[in-house]
Each structure stands twice: as structure tokens, then as C-alpha cells.
N, CA, C and O atoms as a CHARMM CRD file, in Angstrom:
* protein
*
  320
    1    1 UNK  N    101.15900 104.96400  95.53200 PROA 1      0.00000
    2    1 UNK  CA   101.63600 105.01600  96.90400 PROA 1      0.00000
    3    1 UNK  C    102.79500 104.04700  97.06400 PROA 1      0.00000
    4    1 UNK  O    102.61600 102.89000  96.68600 PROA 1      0.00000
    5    2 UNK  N    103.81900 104.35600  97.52000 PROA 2      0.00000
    6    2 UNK  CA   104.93700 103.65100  98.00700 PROA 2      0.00000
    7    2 UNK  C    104.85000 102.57300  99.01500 PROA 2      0.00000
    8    2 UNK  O    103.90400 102.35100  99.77100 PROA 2      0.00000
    9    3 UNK  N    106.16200 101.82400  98.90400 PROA 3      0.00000
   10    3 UNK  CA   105.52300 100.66700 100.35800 PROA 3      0.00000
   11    3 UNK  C    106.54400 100.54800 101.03500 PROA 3      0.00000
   12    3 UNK  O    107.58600 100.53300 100.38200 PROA 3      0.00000
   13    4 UNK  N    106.63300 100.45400 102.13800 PROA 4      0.00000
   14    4 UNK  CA   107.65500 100.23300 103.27600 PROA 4      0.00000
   15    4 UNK  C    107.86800  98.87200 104.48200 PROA 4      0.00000
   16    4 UNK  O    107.04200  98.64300 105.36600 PROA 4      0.00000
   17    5 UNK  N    108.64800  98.38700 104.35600 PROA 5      0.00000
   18    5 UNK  CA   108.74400  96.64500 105.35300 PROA 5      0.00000
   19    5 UNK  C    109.61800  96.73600 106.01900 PROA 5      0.00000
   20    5 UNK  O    110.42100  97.66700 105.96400 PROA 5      0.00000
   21    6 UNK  N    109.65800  95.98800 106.64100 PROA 6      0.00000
   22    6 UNK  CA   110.62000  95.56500 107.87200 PROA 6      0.00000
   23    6 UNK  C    110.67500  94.93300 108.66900 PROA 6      0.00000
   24    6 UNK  O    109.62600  94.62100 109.23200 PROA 6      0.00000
   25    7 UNK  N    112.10300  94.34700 109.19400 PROA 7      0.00000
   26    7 UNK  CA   112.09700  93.61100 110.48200 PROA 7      0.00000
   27    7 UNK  C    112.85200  94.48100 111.21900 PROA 7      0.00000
   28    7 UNK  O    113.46100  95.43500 110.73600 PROA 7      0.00000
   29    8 UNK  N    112.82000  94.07100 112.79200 PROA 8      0.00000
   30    8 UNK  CA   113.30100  94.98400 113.45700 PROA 8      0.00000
   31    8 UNK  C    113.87400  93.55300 114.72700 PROA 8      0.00000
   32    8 UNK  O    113.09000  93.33700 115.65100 PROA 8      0.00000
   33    9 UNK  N    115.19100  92.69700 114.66900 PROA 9      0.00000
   34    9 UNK  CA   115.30200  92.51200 115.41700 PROA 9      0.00000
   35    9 UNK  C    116.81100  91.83100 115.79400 PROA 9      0.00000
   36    9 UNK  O    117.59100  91.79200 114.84200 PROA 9      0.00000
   37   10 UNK  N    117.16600  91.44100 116.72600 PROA 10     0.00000
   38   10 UNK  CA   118.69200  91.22400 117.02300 PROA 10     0.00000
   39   10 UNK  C    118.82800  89.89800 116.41100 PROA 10     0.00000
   40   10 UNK  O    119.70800  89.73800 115.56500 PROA 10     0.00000
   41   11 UNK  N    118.26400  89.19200 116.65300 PROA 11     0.00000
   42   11 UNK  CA   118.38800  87.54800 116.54100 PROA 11     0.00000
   43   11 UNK  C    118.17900  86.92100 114.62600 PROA 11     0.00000
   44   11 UNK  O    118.27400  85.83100 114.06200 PROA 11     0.00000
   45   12 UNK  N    117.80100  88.62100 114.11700 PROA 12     0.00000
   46   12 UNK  CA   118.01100  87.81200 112.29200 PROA 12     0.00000
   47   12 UNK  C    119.07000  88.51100 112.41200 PROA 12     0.00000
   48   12 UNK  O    119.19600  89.24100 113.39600 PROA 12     0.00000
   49   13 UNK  N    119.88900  88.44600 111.59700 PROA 13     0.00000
   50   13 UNK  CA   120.84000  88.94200 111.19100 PROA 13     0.00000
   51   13 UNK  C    121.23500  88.74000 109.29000 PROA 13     0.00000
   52   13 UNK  O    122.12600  89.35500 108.70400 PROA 13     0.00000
   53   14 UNK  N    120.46300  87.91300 108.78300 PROA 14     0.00000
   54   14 UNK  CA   120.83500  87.62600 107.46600 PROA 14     0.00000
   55   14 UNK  C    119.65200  89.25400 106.18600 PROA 14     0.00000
   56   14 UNK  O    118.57100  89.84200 106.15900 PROA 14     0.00000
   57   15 UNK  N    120.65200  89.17200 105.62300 PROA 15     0.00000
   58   15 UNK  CA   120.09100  90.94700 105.00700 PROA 15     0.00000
   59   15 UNK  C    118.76100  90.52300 103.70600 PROA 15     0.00000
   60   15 UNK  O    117.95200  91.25600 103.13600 PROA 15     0.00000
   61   16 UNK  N    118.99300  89.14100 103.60900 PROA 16     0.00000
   62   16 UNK  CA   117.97900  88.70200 102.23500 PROA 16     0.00000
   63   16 UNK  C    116.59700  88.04900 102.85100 PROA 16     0.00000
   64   16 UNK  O    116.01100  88.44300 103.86000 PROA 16     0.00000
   65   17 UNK  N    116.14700  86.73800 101.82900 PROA 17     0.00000
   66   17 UNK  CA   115.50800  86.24400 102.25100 PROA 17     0.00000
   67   17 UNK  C    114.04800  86.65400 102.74500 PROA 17     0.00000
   68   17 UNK  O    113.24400  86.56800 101.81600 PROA 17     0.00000
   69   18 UNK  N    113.38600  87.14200 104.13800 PROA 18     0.00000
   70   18 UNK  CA   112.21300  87.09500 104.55100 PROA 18     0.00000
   71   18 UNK  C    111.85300  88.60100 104.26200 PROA 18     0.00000
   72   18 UNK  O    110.67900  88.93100 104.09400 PROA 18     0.00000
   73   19 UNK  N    113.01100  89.61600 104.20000 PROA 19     0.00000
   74   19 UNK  CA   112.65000  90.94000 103.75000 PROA 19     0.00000
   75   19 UNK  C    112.24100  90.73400 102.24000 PROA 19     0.00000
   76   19 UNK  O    111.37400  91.21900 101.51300 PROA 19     0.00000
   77   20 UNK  N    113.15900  89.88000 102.10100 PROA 20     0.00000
   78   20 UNK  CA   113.26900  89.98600  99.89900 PROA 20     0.00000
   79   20 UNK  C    111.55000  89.76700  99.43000 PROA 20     0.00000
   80   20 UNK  O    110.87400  90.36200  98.59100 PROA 20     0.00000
   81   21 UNK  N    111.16400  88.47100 100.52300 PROA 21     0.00000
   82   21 UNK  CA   109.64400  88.11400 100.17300 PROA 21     0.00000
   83   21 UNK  C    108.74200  89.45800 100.45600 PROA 21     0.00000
   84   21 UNK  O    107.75300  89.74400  99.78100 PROA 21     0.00000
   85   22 UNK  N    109.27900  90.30800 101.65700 PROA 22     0.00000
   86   22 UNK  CA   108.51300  91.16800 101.86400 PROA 22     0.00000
   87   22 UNK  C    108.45000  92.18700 100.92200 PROA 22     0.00000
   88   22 UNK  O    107.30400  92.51700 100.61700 PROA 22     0.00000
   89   23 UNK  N    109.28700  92.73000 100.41900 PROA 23     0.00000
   90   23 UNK  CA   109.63000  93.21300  99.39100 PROA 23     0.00000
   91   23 UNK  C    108.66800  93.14400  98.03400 PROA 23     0.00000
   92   23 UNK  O    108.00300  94.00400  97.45800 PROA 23     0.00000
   93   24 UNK  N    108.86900  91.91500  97.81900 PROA 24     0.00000
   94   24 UNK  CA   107.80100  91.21100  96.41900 PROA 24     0.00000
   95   24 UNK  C    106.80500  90.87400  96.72700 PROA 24     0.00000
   96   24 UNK  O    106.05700  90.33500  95.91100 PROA 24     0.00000
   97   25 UNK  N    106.45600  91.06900  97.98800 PROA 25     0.00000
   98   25 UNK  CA   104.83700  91.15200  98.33500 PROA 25     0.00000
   99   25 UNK  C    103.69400  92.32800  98.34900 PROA 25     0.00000
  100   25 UNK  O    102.46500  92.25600  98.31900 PROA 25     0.00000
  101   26 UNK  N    104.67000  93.53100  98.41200 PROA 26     0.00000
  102   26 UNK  CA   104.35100  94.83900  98.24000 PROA 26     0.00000
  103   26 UNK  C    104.64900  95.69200  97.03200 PROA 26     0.00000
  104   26 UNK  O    104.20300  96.83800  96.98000 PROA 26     0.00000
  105   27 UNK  N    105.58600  95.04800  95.78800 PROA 27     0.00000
  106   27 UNK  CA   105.95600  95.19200  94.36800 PROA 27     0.00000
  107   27 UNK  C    105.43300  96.28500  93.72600 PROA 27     0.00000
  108   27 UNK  O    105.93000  97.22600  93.10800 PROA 27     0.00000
  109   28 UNK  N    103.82700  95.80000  94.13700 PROA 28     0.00000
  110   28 UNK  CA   102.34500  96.94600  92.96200 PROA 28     0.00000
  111   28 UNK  C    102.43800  98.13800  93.77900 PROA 28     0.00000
  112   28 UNK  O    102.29500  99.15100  93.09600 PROA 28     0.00000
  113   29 UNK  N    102.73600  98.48500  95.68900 PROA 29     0.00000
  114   29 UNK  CA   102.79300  99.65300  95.47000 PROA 29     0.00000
  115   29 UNK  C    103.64100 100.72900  95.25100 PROA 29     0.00000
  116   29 UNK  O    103.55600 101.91500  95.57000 PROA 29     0.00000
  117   30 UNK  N    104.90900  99.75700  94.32900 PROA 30     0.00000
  118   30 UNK  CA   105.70500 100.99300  94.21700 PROA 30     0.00000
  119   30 UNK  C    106.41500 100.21400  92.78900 PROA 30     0.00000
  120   30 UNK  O    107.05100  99.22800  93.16100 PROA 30     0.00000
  121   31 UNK  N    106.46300 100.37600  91.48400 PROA 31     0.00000
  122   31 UNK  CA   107.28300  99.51200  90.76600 PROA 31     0.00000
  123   31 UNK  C    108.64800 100.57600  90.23500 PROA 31     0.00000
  124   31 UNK  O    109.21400 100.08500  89.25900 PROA 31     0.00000
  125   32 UNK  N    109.09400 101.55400  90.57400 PROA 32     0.00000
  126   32 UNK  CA   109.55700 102.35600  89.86300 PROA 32     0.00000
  127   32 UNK  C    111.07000 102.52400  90.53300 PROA 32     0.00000
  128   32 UNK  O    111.91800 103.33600  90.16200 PROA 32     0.00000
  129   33 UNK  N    111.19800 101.59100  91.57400 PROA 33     0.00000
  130   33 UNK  CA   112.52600 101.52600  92.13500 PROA 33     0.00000
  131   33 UNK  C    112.46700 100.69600  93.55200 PROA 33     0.00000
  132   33 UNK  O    111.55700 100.61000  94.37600 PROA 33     0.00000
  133   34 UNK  N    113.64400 100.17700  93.52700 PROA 34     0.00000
  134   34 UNK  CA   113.63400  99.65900  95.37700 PROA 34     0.00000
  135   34 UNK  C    114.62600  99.98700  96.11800 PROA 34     0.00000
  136   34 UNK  O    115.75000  99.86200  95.63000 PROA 34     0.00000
  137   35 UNK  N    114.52900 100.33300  97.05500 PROA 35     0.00000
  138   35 UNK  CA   115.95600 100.16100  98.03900 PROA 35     0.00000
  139   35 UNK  C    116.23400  99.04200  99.61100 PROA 35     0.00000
  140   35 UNK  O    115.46600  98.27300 100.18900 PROA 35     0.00000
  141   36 UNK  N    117.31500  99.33100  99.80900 PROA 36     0.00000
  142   36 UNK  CA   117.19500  98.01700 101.19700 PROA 36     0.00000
  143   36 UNK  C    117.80400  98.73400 101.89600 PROA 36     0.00000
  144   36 UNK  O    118.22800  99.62600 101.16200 PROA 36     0.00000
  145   37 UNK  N    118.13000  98.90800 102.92000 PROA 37     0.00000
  146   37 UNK  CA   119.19700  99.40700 104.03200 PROA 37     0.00000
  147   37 UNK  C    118.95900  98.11900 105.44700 PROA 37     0.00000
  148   37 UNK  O    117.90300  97.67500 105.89800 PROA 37     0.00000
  149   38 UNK  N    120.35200  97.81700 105.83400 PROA 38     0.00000
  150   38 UNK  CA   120.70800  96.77700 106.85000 PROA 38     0.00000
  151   38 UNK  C    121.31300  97.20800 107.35400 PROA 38     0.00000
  152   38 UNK  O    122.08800  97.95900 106.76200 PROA 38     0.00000
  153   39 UNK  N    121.45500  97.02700 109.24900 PROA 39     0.00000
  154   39 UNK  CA   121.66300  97.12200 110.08700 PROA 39     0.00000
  155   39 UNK  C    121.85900  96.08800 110.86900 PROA 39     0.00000
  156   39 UNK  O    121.00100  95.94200 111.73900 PROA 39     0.00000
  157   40 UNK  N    123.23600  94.85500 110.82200 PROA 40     0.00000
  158   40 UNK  CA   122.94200  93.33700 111.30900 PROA 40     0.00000
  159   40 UNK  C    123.08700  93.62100 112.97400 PROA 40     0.00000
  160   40 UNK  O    122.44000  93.19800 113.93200 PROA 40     0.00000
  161   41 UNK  N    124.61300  94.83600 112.82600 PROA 41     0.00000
  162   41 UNK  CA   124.55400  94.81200 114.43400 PROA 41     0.00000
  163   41 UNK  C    123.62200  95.32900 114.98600 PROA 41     0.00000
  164   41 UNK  O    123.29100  94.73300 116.01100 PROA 41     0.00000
  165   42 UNK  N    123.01500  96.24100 114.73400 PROA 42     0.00000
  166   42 UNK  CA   121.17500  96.85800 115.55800 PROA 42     0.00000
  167   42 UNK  C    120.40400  96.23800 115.24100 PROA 42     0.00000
  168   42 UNK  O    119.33700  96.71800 115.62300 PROA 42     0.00000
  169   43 UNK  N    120.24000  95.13100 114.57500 PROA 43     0.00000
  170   43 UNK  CA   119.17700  94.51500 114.00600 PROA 43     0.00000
  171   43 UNK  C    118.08900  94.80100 113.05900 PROA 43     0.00000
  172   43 UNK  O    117.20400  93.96800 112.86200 PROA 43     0.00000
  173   44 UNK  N    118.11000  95.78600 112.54500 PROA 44     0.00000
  174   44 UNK  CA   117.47300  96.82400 111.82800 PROA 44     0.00000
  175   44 UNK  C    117.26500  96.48700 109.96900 PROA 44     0.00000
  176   44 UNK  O    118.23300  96.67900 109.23400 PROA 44     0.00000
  177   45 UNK  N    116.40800  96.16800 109.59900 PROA 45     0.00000
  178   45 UNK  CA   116.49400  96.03400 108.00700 PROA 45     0.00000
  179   45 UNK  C    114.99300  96.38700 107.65600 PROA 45     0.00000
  180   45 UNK  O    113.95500  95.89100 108.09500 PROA 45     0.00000
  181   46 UNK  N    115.23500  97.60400 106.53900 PROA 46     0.00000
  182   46 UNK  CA   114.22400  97.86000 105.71000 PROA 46     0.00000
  183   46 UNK  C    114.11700  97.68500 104.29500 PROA 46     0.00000
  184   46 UNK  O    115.03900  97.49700 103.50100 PROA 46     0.00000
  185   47 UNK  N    113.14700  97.75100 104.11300 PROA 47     0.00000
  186   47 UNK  CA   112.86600  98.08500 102.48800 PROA 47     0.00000
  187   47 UNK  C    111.74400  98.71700 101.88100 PROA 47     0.00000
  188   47 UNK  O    110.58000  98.68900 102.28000 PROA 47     0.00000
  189   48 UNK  N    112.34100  99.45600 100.58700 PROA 48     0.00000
  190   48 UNK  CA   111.41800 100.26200 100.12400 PROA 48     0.00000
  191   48 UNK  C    111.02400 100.33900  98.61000 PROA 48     0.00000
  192   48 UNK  O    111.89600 100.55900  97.76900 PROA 48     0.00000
  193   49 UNK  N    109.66000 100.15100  98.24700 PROA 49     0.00000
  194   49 UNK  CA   109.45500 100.11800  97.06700 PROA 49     0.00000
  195   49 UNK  C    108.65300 101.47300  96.24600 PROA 49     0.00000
  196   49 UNK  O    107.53300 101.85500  96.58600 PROA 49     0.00000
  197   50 UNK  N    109.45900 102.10900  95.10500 PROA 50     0.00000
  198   50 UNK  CA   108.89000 103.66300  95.48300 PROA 50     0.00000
  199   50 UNK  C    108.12400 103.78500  94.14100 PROA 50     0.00000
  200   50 UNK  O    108.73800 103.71300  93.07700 PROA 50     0.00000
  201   51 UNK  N    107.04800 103.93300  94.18000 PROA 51     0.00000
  202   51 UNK  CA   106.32300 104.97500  92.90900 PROA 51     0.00000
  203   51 UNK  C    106.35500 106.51700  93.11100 PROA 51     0.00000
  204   51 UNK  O    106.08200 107.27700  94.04100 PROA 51     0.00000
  205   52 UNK  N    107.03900 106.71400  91.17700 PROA 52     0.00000
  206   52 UNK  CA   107.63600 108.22800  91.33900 PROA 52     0.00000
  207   52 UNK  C    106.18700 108.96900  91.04400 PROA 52     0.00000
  208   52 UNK  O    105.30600 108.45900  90.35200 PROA 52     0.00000
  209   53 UNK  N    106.10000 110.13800  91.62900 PROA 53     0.00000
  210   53 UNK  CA   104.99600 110.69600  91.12000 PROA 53     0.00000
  211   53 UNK  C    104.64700 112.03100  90.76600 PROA 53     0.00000
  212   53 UNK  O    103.73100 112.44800  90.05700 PROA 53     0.00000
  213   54 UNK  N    105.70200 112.72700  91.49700 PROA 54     0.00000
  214   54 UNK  CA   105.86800 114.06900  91.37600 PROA 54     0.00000
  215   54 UNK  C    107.43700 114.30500  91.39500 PROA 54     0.00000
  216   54 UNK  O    107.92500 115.14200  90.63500 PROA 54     0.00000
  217   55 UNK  N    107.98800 113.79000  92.00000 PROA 55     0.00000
  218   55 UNK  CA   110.01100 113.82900  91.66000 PROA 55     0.00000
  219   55 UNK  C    109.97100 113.07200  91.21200 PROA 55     0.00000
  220   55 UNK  O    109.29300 112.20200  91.76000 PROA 55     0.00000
  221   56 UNK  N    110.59800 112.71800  89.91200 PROA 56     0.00000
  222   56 UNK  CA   110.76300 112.10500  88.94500 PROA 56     0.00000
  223   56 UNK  C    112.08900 111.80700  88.97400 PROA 56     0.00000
  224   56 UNK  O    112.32300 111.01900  88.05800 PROA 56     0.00000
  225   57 UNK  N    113.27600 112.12300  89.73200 PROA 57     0.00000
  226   57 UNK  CA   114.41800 112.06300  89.65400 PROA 57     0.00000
  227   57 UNK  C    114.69300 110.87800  90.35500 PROA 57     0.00000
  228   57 UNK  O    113.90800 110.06200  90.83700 PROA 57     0.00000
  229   58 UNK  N    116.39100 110.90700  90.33900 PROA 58     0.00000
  230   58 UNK  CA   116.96200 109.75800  90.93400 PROA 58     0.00000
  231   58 UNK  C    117.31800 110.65100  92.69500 PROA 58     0.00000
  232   58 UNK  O    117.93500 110.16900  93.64500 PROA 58     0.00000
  233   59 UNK  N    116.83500 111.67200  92.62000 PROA 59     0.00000
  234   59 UNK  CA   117.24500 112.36700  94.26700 PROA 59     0.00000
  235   59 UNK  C    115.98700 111.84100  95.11800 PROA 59     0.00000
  236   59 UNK  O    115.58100 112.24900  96.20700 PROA 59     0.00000
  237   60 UNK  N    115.60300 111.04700  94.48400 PROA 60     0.00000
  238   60 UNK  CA   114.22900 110.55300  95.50800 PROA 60     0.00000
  239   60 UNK  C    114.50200 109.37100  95.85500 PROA 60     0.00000
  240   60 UNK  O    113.82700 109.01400  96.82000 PROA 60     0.00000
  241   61 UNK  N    115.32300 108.49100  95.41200 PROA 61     0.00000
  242   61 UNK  CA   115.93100 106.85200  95.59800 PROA 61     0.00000
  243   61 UNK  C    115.71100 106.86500  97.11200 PROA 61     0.00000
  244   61 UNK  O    116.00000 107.93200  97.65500 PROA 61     0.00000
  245   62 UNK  N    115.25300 105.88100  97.89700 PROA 62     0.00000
  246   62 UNK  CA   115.09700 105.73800  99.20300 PROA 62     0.00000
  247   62 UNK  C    116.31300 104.22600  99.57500 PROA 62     0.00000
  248   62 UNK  O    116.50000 103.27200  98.82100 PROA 62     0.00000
  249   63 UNK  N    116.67400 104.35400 100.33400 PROA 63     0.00000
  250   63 UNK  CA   116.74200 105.06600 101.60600 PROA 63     0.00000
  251   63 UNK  C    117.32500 106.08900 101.70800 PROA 63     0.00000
  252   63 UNK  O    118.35000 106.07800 101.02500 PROA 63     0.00000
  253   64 UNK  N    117.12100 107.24900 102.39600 PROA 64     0.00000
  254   64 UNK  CA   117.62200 108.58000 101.98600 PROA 64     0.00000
  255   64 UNK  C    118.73400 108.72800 103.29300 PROA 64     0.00000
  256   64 UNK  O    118.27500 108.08500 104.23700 PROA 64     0.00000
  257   65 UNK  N    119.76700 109.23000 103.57600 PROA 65     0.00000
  258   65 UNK  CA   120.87600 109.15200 104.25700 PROA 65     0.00000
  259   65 UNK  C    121.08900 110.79000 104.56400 PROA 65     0.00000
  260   65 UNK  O    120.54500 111.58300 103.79500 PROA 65     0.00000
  261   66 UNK  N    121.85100 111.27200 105.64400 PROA 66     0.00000
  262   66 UNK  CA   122.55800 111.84400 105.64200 PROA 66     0.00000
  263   66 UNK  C    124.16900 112.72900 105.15400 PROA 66     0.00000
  264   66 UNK  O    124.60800 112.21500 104.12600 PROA 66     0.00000
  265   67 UNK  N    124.75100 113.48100 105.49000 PROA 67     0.00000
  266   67 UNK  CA   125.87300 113.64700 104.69300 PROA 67     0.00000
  267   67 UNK  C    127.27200 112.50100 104.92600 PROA 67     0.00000
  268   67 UNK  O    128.06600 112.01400 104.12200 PROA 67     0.00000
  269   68 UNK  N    127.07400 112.33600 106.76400 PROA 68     0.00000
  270   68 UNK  CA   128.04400 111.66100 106.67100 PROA 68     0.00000
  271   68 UNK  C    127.39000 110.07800 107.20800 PROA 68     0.00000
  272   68 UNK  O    128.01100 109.46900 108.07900 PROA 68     0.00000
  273   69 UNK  N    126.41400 109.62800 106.76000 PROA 69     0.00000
  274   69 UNK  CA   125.49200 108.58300 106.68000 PROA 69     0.00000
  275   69 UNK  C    125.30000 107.81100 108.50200 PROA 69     0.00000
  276   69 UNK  O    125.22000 106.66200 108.93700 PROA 69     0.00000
  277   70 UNK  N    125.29600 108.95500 109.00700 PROA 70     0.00000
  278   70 UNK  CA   124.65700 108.61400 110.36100 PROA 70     0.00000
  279   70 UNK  C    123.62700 107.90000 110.70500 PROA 70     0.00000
  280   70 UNK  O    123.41600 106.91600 111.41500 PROA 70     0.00000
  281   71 UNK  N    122.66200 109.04700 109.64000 PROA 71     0.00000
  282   71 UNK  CA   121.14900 108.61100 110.08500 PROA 71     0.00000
  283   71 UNK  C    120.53800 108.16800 108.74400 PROA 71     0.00000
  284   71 UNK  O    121.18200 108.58000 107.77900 PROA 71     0.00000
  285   72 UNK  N    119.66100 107.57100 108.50200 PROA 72     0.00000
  286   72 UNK  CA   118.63600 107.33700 107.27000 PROA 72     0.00000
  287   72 UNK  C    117.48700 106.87400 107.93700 PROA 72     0.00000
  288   72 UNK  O    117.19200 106.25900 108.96100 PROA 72     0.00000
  289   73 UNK  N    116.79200 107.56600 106.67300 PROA 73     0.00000
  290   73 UNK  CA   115.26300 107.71800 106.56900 PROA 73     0.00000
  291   73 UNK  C    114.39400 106.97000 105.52100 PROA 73     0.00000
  292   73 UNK  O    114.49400 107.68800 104.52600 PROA 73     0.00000
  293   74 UNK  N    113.73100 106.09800 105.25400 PROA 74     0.00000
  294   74 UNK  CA   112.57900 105.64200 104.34500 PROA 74     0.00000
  295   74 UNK  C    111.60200 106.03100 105.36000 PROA 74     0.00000
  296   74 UNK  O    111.34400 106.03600 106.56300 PROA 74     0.00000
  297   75 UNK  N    111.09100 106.44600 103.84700 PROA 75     0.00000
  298   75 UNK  CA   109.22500 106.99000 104.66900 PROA 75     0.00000
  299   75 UNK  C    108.56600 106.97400 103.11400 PROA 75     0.00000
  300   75 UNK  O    109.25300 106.72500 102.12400 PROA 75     0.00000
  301   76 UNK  N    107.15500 107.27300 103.06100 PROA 76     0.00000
  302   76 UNK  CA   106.42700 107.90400 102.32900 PROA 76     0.00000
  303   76 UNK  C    106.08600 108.65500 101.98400 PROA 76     0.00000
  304   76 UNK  O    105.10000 109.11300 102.56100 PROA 76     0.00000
  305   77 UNK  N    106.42100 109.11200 101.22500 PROA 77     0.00000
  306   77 UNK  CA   105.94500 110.64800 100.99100 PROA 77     0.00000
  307   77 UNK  C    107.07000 111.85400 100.38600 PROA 77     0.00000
  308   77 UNK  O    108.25100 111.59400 100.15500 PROA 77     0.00000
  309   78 UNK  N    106.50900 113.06000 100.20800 PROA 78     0.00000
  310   78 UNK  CA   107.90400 114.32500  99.77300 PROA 78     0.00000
  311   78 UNK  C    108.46100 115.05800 100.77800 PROA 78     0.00000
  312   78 UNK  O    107.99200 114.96300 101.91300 PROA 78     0.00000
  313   79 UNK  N    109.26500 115.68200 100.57800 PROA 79     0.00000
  314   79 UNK  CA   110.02200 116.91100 101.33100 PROA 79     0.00000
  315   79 UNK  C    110.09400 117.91300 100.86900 PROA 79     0.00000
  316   79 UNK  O    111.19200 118.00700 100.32000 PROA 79     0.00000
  317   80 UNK  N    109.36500 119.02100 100.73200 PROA 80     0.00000
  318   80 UNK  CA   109.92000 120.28000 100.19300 PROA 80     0.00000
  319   80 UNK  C    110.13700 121.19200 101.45600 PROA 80     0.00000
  320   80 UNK  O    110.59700 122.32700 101.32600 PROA 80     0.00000
């Protein structure tokens, strides 16, 4: 199972640090890749740690984006 963290707020603004711990605190449920996506002006920062299990590819790398990178998505789980 994959793992997902975050802060959500105006007043951090730095992209490392308290996510990074969050990050390596959740390591075991995903060792097979990570991603981060930041947002300083919305305040917005995630991260994601992914175990592959059925896509095996690199089209599963999270955070997953749009075409012209409007929107992105980390979650758990597939899409077919």
C-alpha cells in the first residue's frame, strides 16, 4: 500500500524539512519511488511514497498532473 502526507498551509512556505520527515516516516509503505509536489503560494505540499504492484511502469510516478499541469493528483490506488 502506498502512503500519502501533507501539509496544507499558508504560513510554511519552505518545500523540505517537516514533509521530508514525513516522508521517511511512511518509507515501508511504499519503497519503490517518491514524489513531492509544492505549492508555496497556496500553501499546499505533498508527498508520495509508491509501492508498484500491478503497473510496474514509470506512468505510475505520482504526482500525476495534467496536460497543461493545472491540476495534480496523488492518491492511492489505479486508474483504468
Amino acid at each position: 500500500m502506498c502512503g500519502i502526507c501533507g501539509i496544507i498551509s499558508r504560513a510554511w512556505d519552505a518545500p523540505a524539512g517537516p514533509l521530508d520527515a514525513m516522508a521517511a516516516a511512511i518509507r515501508h509503505r511504499g519503497t519503490d519511488a517518491s514524489g513531492r509536489f509544492h505549492d508555496s503560494e497556496r500553501g499546499v505540499h505533498f508527498a508520495h511514497q509508491r509501492l508498484s504492484i500491478i503497473d510496474l511502469s514509470e506512468r505510475g510516478q505520482q504526482p500525476l498532473f495534467n496536460e497543461d499541469r493545472s491540476l495534480v493528483l496523488i492518491c492511492n490506488g489505479e486508474f483504468y
